[in-house]
Wavefront OBJ file of the C-alpha trace (Angstrom):
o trace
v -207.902 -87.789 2.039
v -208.590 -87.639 5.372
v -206.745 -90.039 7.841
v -206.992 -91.278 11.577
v -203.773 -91.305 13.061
v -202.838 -92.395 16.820
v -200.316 -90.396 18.219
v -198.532 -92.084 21.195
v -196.872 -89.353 23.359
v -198.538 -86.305 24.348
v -196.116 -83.333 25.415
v -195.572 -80.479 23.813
v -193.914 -81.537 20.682
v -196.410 -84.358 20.031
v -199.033 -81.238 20.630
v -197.364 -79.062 17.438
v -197.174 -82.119 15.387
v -201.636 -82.519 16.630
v -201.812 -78.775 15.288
v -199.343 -79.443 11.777
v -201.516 -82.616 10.939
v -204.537 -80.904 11.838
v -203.980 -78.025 9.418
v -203.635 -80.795 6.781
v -206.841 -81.859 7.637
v -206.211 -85.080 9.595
v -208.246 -86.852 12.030
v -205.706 -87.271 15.690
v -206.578 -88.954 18.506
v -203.609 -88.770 21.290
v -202.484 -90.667 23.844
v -200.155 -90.610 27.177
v -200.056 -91.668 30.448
v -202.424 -88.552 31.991
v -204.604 -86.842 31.327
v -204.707 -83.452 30.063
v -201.058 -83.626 28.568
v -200.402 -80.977 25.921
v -201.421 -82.611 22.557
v -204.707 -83.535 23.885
v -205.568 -80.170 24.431
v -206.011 -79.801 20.857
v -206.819 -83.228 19.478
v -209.642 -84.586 18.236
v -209.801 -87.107 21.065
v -207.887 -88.731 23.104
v -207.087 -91.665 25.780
v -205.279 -92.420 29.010
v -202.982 -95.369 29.106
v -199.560 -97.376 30.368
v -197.955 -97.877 26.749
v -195.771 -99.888 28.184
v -199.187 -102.091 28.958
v -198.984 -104.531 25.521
v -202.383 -105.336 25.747
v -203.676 -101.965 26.738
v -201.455 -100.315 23.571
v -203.529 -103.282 21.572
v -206.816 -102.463 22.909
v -206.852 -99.208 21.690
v -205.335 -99.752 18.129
v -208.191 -102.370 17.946
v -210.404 -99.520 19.185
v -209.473 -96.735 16.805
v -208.588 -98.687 13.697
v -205.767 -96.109 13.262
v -204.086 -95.321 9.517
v -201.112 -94.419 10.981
v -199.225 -94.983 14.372
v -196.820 -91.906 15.215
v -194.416 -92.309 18.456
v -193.492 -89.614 20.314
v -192.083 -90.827 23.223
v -189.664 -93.525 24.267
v -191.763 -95.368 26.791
v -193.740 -97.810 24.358
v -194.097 -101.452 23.859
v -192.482 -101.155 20.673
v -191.983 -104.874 19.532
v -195.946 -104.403 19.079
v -195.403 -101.994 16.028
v -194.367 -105.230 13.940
v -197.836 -106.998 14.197
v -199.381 -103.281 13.779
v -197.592 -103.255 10.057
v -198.142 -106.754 9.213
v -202.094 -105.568 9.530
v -201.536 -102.904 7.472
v -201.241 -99.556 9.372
v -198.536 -97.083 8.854
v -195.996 -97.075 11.337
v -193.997 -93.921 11.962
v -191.252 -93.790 10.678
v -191.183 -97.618 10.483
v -192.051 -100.231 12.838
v -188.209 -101.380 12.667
v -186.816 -97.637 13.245
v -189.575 -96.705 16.014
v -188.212 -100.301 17.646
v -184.936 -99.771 17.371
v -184.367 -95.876 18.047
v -186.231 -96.142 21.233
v -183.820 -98.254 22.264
v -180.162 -96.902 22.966
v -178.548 -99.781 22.181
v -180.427 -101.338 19.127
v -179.936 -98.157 17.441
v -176.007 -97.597 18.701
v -174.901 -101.206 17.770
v -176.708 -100.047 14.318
v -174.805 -97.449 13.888
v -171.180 -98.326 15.190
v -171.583 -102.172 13.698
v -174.054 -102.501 10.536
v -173.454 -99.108 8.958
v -170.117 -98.075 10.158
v -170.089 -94.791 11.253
v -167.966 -93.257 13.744
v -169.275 -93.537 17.239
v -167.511 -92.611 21.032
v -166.265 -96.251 22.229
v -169.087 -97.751 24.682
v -170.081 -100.712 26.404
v -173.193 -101.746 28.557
v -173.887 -102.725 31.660
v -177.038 -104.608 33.573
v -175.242 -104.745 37.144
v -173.018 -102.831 39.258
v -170.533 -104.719 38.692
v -170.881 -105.147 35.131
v -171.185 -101.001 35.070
v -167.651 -101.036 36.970
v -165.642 -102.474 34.576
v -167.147 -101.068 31.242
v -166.175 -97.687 32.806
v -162.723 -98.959 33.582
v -162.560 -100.027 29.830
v -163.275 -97.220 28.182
v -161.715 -94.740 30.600
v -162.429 -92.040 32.628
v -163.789 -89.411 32.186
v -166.862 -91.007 30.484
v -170.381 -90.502 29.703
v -173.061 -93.206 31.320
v -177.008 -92.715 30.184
v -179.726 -95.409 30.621
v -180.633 -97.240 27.302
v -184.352 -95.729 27.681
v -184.719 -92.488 28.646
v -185.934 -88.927 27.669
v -185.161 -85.540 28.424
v -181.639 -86.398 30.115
v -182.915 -88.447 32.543
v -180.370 -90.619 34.169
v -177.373 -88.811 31.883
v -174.277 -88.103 33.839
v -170.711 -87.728 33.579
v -168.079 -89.703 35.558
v -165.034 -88.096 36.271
v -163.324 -89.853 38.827
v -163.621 -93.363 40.696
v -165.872 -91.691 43.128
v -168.781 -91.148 40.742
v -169.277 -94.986 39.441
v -171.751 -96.234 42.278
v -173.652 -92.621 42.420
v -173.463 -92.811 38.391
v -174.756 -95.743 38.245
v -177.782 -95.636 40.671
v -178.824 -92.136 38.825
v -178.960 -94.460 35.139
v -181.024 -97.053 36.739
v -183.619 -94.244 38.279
v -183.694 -92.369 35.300
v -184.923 -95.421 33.273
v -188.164 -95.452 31.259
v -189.713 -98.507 31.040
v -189.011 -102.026 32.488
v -185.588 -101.766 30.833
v -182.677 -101.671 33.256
v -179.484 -101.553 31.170
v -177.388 -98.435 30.962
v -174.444 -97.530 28.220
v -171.626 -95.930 29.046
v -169.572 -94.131 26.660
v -166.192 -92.755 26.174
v -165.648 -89.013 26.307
v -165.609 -87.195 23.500
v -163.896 -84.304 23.282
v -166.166 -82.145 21.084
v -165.910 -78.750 19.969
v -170.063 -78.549 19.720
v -172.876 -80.566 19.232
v -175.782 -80.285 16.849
v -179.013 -81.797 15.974
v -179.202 -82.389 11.998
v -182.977 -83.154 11.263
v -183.525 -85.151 8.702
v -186.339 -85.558 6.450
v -187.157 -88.677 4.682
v -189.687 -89.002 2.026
v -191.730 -91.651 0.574
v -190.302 -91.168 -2.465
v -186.871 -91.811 -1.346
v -185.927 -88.298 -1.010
v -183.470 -87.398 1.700
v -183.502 -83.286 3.132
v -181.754 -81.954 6.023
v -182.654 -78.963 8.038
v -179.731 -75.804 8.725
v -178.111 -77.658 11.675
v -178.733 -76.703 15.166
v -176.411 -76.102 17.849
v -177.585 -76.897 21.504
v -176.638 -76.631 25.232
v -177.180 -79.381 27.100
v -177.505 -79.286 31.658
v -178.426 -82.481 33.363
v -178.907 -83.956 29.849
v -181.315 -82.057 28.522
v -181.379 -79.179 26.501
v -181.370 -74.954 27.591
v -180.958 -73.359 24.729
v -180.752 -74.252 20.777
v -179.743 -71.864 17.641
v -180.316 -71.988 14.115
v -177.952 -72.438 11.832
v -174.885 -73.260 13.556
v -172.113 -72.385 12.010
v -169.560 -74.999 10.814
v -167.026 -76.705 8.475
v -168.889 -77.380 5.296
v -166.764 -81.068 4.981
v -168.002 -81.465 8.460
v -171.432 -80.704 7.948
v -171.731 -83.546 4.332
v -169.957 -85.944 6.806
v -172.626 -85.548 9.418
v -175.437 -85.860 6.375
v -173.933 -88.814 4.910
v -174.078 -90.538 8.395
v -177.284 -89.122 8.881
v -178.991 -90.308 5.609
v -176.556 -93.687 5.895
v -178.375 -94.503 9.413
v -182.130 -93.436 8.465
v -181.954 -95.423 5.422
v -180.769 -98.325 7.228
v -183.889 -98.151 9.417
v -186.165 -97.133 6.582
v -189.340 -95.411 6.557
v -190.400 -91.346 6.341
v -190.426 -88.764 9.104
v -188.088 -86.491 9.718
v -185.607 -87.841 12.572
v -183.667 -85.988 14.935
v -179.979 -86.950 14.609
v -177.598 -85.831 17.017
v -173.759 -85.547 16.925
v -170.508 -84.307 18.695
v -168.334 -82.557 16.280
v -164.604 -82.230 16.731
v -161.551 -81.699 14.795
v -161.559 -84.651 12.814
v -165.066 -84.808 12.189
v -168.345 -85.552 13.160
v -169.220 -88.640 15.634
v -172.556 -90.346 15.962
v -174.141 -89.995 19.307
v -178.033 -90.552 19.237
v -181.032 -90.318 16.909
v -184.831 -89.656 17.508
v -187.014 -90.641 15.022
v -188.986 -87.638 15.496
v -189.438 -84.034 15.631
v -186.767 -82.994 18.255
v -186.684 -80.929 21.112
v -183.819 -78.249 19.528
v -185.440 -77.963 16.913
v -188.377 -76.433 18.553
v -186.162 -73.333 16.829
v -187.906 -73.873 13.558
v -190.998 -72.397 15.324
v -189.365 -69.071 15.390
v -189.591 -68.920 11.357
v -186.111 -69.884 10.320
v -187.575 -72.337 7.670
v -190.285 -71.640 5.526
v -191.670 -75.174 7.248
v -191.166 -76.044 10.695
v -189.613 -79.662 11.829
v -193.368 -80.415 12.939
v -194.936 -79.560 9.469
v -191.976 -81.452 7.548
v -193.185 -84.340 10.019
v -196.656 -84.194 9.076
v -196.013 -84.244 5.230
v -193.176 -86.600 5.186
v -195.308 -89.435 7.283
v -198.588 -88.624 4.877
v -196.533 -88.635 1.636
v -197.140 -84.883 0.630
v -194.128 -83.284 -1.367
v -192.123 -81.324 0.172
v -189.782 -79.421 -2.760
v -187.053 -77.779 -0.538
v -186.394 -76.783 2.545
v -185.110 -73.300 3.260
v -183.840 -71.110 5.309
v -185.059 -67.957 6.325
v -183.797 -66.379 9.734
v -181.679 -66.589 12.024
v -183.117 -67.822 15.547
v -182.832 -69.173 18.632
v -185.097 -70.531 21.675
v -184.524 -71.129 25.519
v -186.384 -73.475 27.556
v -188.830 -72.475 30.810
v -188.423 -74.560 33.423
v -190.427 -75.413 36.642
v -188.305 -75.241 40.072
v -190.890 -76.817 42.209
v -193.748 -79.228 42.424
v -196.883 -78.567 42.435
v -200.292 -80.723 40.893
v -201.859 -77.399 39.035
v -201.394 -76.143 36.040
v -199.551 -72.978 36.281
v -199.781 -69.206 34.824
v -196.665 -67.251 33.615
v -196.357 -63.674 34.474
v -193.717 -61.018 32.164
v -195.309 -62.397 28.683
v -195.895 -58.502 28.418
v -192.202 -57.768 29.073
v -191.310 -60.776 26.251
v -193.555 -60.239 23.520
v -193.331 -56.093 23.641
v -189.797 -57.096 21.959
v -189.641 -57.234 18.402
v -188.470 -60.765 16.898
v -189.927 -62.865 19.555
v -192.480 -65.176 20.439
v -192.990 -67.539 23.369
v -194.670 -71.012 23.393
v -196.371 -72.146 26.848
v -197.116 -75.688 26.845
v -199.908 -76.268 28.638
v -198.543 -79.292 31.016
v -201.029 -79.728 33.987
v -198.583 -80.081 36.958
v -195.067 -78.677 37.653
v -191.405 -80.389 39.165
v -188.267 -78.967 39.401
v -186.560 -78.968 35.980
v -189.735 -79.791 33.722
v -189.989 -78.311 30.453
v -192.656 -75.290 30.732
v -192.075 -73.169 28.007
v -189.846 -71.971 25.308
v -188.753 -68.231 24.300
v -188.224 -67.884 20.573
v -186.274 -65.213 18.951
v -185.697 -64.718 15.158
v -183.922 -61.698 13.273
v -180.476 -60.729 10.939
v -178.922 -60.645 14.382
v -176.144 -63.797 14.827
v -177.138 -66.764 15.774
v -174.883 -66.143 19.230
v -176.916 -62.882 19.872
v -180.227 -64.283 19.478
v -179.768 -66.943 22.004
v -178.265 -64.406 24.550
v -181.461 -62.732 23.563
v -183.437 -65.436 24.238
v -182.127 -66.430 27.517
v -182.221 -62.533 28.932
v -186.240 -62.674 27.782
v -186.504 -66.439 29.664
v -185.370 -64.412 33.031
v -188.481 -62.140 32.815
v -190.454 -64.681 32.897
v -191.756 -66.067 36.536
v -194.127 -69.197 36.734
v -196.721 -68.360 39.340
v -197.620 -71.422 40.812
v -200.856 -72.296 42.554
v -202.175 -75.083 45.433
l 1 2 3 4 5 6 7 8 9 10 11 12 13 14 15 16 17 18 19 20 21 22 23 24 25 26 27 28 29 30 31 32 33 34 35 36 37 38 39 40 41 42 43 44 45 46 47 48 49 50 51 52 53 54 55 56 57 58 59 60 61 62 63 64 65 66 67 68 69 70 71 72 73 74 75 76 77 78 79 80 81 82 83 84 85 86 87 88 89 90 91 92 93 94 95 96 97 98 99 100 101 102 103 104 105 106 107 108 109 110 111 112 113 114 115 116 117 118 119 120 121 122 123 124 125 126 127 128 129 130 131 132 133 134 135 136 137 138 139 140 141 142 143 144 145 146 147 148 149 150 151 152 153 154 155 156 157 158 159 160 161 162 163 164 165 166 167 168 169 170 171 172 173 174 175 176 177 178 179 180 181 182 183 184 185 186 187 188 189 190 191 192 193 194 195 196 197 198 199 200 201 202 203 204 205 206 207 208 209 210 211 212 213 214 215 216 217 218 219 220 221 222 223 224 225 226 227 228 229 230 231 232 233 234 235 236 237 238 239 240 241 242 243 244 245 246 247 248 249 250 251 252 253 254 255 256 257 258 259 260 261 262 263 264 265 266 267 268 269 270 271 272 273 274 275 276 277 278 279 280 281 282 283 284 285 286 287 288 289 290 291 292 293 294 295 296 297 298 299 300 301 302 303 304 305 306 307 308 309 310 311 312 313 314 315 316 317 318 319 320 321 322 323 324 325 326 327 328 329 330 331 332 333 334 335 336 337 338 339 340 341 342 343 344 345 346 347 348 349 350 351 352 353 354 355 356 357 358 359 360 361 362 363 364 365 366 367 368 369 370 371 372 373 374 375 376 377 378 379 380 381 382 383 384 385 386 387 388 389
């Protein structure tokens, strides 16, 4: 049966989830802050709006009459998902999980306090001051990050006394939203990170994805590789926090859940509720579904019987270096795609700034995970964004 869904958050992974619920034969109308964004280049409609606007975010529910409500983005006035379920639509993954998770600390005091798993020591901060002595607390070096953000925004790490102020004015620009609070964490000493996405099911099936491994610069992520390799006890720690946390927020969706992994285990750090932007990976055929079609089936209650993996890949990230208000063109696609065991995705984002997501190389084969990545990140050089205006 065919259902209208609002999507809320247009980039590029709100515009493969548009093309996963399409193929399912859904009805998607998506919405972001301008127009043209990536996922309304392939919806069935679309609208142009401040979500952070309460009324404006309830004058277009009221509009559509939506089945379902899918967030993609952190910038929402979430609290309004409650009334949304209380008059009956769908809520991805929940109205309580899409409130909380968009919310750094809602979701960490969660974690840490209600479920009990193992999370970096933090504290939070609303002033200067306040900032000063949580990092004095929890020690140096640390890790500070604005409670709302995306895409690394505002992330930094303090190293020595010298950082705090510039630390802290770089949270407070980087915030999304009207929310000015910032947490700032102890440093972990990690031997890798991954992303573990997690698929819950409306029949209270839990299944995880191969984990990802990532590199992170300025917060956000370069490079991502499927599977990464690790300690099978650490890896049914991670899912037992994983499925611990989700189930605690309840609903279906698949959910990106992110943590540092060191000798003595696996520590908590964030959680999307989601597709992710690692696992943009699964687009170059390691599982016979992709995190965006796992989405799509988990929030409209299809069956999914396993998940599997099939190949080894990897992906590297495209980004802008300057600003410019036109959409751009990419030339050395020829030089890419002429190599076997690779594909590229170009977003389709109308204006350029140094750093923004533009594109992703994917690259899938028997070769290691290690090799595909180099692989990916040699084919990402080739490529040269032509800008124009």
């Amino acid at each position: 049966m065919q259902k209208k869904i609002l999507l809320l958050g247009s980039g590029e992974l709100g515009k493969e989830v548009v093309i996963a619920l399409q193929r399912l034969g859904q009805h998607v109308i998506a919405v972001d802050s301008y127009p043209n964004a990536p996922a309304m280049q392939v919806a069935d409609g679309f609208e142009v709006i401040n979500m952070l606007d309460g009324a404006a975010l309830d004058a277009i529910v009221a509009k559509h009459q939506p089945d379902l409500i899918v967030p993609e983005i952190e910038a929402i006035r979430t609290e309004r998902f409650y009334d949304y379920e209380q008059q009956g639509i769908q809520v991805v993954p929940s109205a309580k999980a899409a409130n909380f998770t968009m919310n750094r600390k809602a979701i960490r005091d969660l974690a840490a306090k209600e479920v009990g798993v193992r999370t970096a020591d933090y504290r939070y901060a609303t002033t200067l001051e306040e900032f000063q002595a949580a990092v004095q607390t929890v020690g140096l070096p640390c890790v500070t990050k604005p409670l709302m953000s995306s895409s690394g925004k505002g992330q930094s790490v303090i190293k020595t006394e010298a950082d705090i102020e510039k630390a802290w004015q770089y949270a407070i620009e980087g915030s999304r939203g009207d929310l000015k609070e910032v947490i700032v964490e102890a440093f972990v000493k990690f031997d890798y990170e991954i992303t573990l996405l997690t698929v819950t099911q409306k029949n209270g099936e839990t299944l995880f994805c191969a984990p990802i491994g990532h590199r992170q610069e300025r917060g956000d992520y370069q490079e991502s590789w499927q599977p990464m390799p690790m300690k099978a006890e650490h890896l049914e720690e991670a899912q037992q926090m994983a499925k611990d946390v989700t189930a605690a927020l309840g609903g279906a969706g698949i959910w990106g859940v992110e943590f540092f992994i060191t000798e003595e285990g696996a520590y908590f750090s964030e959680l999307s509720p989601r597709p992710h932007d690692t696992g943009m990976v699964t687009l170059a055929q390691t599982q016979n579904l992709s995190e965006f079609e796992l989405h799509a089936r988990a929030i409209l209650g299809l069956p999914i019987p396993q998940i599997e993996l099939r190949s080894n890949g990897a992906s590297a990230v495209v980004l802008a270096d300057r600003e410019s208000d036109h959409a751009p063109d990419f030339d050395g696609l020829n030089d890419v795609l002429s190599v076997p065991g690779t594909d590229v995705r170009i977003f389709g984002k109308p204006t350029t700034r140094p750093y923004r997501r533009m594109a992703v190389v994917l690259t899938y084969g028997p070769e290691s995970a290690a090799e595909l990545t180099e692989k990916a990140k040699t084919l990402v050089s080739k490529i040269a964004i032509r800008y124009k205006g």
